[in-house]
NUKEFI-96232 format. One record per residue (C-alpha): residue number from 1; x, y, z. Coordinates in steps of 0.1 Angstrom, whole numbers. Layout:
     i       u       v       w
   NUM       X       Y       Z
...
END
This chain:
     i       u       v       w
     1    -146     116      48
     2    -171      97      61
     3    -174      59      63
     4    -205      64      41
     5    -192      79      11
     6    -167      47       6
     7    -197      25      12
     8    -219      47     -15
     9    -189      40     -37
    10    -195       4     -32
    11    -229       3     -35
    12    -230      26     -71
    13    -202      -4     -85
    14    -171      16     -92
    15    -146      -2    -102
    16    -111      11     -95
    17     -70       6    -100
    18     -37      19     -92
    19     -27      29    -125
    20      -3      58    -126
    21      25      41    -146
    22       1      28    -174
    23       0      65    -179
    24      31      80    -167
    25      51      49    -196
    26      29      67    -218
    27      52      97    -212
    28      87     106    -228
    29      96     121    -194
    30      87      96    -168
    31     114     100    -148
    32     112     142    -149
    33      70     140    -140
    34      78     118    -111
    35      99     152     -96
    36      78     171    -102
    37      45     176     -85
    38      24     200    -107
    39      32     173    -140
    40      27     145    -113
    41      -8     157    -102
    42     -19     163    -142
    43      -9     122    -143
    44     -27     112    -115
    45     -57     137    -127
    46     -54     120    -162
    47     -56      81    -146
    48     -86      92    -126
    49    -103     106    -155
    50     -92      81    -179
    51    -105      48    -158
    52    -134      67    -143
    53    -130      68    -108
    54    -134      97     -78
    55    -104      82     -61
    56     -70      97     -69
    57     -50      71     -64
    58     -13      77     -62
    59      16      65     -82
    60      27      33     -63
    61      61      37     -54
    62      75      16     -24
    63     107      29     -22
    64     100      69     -15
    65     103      64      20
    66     136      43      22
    67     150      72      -6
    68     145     100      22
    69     156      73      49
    70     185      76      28
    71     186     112      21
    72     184     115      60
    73     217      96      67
    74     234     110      34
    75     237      79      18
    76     240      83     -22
    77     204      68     -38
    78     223      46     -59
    79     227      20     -26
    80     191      18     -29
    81     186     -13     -30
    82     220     -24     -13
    83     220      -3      16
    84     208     -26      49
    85     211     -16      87
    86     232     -43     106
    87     240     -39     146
    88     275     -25     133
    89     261       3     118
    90     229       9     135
    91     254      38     159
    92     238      65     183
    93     249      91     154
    94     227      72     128
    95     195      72     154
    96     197     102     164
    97     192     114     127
    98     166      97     118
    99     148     110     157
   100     152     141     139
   101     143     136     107
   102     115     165     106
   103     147     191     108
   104     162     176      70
   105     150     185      39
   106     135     156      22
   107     138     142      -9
   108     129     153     -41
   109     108     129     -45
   110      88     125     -15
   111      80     166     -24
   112      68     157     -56
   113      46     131     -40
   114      33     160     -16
   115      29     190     -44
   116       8     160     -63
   117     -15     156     -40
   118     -19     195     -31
   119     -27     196     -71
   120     -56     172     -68
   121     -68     189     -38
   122     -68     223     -57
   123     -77     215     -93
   124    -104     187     -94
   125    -128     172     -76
   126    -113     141     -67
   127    -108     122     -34
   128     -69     134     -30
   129     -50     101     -19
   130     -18      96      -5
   131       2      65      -2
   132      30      54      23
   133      50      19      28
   134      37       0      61
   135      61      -3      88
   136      66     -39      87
   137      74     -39      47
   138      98     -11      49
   139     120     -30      74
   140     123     -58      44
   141     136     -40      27
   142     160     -21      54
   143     176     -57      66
   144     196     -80      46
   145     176    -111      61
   146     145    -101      79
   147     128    -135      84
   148     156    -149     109
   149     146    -124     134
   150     114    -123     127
   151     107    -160     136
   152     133    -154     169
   153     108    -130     179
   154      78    -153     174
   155      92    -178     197
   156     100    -154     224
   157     131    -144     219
   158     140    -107     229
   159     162     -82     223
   160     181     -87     253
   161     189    -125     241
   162     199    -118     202
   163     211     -93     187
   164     192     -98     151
   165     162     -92     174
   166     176     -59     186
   167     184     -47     153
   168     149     -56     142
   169     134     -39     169
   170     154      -8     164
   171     150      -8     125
   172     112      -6     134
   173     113      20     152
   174     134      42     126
   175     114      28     104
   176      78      42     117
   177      99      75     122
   178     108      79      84
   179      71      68      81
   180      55      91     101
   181      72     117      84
   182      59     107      51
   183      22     106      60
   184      25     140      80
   185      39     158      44
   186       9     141      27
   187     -17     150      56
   188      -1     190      53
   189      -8     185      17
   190     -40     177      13
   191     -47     142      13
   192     -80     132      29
   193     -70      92      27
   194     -40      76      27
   195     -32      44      13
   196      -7      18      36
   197       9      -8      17
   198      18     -38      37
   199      26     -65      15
   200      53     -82      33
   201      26     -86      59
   202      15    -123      52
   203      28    -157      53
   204      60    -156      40
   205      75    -137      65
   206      51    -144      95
   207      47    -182      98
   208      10    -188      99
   209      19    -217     131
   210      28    -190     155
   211      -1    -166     156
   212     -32    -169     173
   213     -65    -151     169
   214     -75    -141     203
   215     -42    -136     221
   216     -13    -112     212
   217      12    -125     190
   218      42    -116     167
   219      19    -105     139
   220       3     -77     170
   221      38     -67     179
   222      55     -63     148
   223      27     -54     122
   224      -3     -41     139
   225      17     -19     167
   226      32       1     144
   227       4       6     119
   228     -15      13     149
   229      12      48     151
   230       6      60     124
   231     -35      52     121
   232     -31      69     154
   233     -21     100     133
   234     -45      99     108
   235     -72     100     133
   236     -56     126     148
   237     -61     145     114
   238     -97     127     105
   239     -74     109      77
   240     -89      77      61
   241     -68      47      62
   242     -68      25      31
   243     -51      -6      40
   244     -34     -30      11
   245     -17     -64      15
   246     -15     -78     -16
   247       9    -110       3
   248      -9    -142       5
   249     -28    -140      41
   250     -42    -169      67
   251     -81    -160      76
   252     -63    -153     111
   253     -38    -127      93
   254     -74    -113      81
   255     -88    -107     109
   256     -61     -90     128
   257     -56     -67     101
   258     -92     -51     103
   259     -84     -43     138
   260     -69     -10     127
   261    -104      -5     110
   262     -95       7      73
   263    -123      21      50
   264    -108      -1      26
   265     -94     -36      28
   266     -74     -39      -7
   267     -62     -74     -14
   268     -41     -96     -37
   269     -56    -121     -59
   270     -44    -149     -39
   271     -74    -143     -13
   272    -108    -153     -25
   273    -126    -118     -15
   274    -159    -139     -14
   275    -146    -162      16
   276    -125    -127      29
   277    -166    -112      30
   278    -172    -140      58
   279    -144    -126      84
   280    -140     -83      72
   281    -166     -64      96
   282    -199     -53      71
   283    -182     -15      69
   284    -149     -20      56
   285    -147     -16      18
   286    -129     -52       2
   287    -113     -39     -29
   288     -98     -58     -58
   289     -82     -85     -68
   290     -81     -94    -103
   291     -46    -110    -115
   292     -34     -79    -127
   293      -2     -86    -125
   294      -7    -115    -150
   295     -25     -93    -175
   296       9     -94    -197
   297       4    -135    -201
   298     -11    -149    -234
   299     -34    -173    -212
   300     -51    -143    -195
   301     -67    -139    -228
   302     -95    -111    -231
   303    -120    -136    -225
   304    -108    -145    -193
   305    -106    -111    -184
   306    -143    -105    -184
   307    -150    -143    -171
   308    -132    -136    -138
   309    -147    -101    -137
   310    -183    -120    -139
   311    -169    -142    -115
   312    -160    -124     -90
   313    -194     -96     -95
   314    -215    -129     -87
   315    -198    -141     -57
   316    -193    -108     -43
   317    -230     -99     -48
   318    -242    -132     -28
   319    -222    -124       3
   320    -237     -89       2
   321    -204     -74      14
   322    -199     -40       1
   323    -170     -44     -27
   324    -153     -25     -54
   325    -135     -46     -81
   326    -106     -35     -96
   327     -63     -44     -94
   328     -46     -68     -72
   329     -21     -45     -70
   330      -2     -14     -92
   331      -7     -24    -131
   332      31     -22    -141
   333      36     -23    -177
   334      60     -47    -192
   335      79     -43    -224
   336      60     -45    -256
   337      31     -57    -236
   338      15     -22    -232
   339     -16     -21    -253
   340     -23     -58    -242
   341     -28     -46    -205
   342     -40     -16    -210
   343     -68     -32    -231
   344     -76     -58    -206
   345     -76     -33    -175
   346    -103     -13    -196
   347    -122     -44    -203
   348    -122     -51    -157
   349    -129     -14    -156
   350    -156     -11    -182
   351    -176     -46    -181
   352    -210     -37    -172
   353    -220     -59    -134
   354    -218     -49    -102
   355    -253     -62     -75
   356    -286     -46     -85
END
């Protein structure tokens, strides 16, 4: 698409949110729709219809690509979330499957994720939207302890010196494969945008003390030269690149992350998108960043709902920076909480502001 028609979406004060799973809870059969990619699309279709929007935002699911990273090496999906690569088991065997992962069938899942798409694309008029972990956040959750090497790295220490480093570096790389992979499924599919979620991208995993705005740092090496990859694909296939980092960001972190030049720049609600409007380049989208994720809490009351929504309309509209408001991150519904979040994500959605 062009630049312009995210801008015009700006400008016209749609308000959007990744909210899939407040519809798909809503089903007896979660588990089967998310398999499937026809009943997948319809739930997606639904969302967009239900909260308004032209965006078909995805089901936010973090873990698809680690399940067909998984898939790949024939590792059972119940080690999930134990499974890590170490230098013992990082072997030539294991790299050369993943170097070849386009030969494998994937996973259920990551088809489903595909035929949904391809539904949006051939049944409504909606912006079809794909969604993909970032590089950096995948490798998370792919080593048992990423921060040691991480900070190694930052103070110069190669792969040749540690072997932590060596593992990270190769974990990247297999990584940006499975990755790649992904996006190239959605891309065949239809999707005319793409959403990257990097929210391990920020502060707690990249000390804020070793990176440095105008000179190359561990934050270039390990975040944005691997995004860069895959952007590098998406322009290839005149792909849009939505960018989110809902992780709590230095203005520095910021600014490197508009160098891969996203038509949207979705944030968390630990950023003040009215200060973020002073550093984000005029034609990059901000998006968000109401505390969705606290929507569940009895002090988020209804009333503060629309108080933070009027908030953050005014501020927004006196830095002139083209915005839409909507959620932090996904809106995950939490046990007998359901009809109190859903209510106050209609009340973000439907409060009447925006910038005449």
């Amino acid at each position: 698409m062009e630049r312009s028609y995210y801008l015009d979406l700006a400008a016209s004060n749609k308000r959007m949110v990744f909210g899939v799973d407040l519809i798909l809870q809503e089903k007896h059969n979660h588990d089967e729709i998310l398999l499937n990619g026809e009943m997948l699309g319809k739930a997606v279709e639904e969302t967009t219809k239900r909260f308004n929007m032209e965006v078909a935002l995805p089901y936010m699911d973090l873990d698809i690509e680690k399940m067909d990273l998984l898939g790949t090496l024939g590792i059972s999906p119940s080690e999930l979330d134990t499974f890590h690569f170490t230098d013992q088991n990082l072997t030539e065997e294991v790299i050369e499957k993943v170097n070849n992962i386009d030969k494998i069938t994937p996973t259920q899942r990551l088809t489903a994720t595909c035929d949904a798409i391809t539904y949006i694309k051939n049944n409504t008029n909606y912006l079809p939207v794909g969604m993909c972990i970032g590089p950096f956040s995948f490798i998370t959750k792919l080593l048992s302890d990423p921060i040691s090497p991480v900070f190694l790295a930052s103070a110069g220490i190669t792969s040749e010196d540690d072997h932590s480093v060596k593992t990270l570096e190769l974990t990247m790389e297999l990584a940006t494969k499975v990755i790649l992979r992904s996006v190239k499924m959605q891309i065949d599919a239809g999707a005319k945008a793409i959403c990257v979620c990097e929210p391990a991208a920020n502060s707690a995993y990249i000390s804020p003390d070793t990176l440095f705005e105008d000179d190359e740092d561990v934050f270039d090496r390990l975040v944005l030269s691997y995004n860069f990859k895959i952007k590098e694909l998406f322009d290839k296939h005149d792909v849009d690149l939505i960018l989110h980092d809902c992780g709590e960001l230095t203005p520095v972190m910021v600014k490197k992350l508009c160098k891969l030049d996203p038509v949207i720049l979705s944030l968390g609600s630990s950023q003040k998108l009215w200060e973020e409007a002073n550093i984000v380049p005029k034609d990059i989208v901000l998006f968000g960043n109401l505390p969705t994720k606290q929507f569940f809490m009895d002090s988020v009351t209804d009333e503060t709902v629309l108080e933070l929504t009027n908030d953050l309309d005014k501020k927004m509209c006196a830095t002139g920076h083209p915005y839409i408001m909507g959620s932090e991150c996904d809106v995950l519904l939490v046990d007998g909480y359901e009809e109190v979040i859903k209510k106050k994500v209609e009340l973000m959605l439907g409060n009447s502001g925006g910038c005449s």
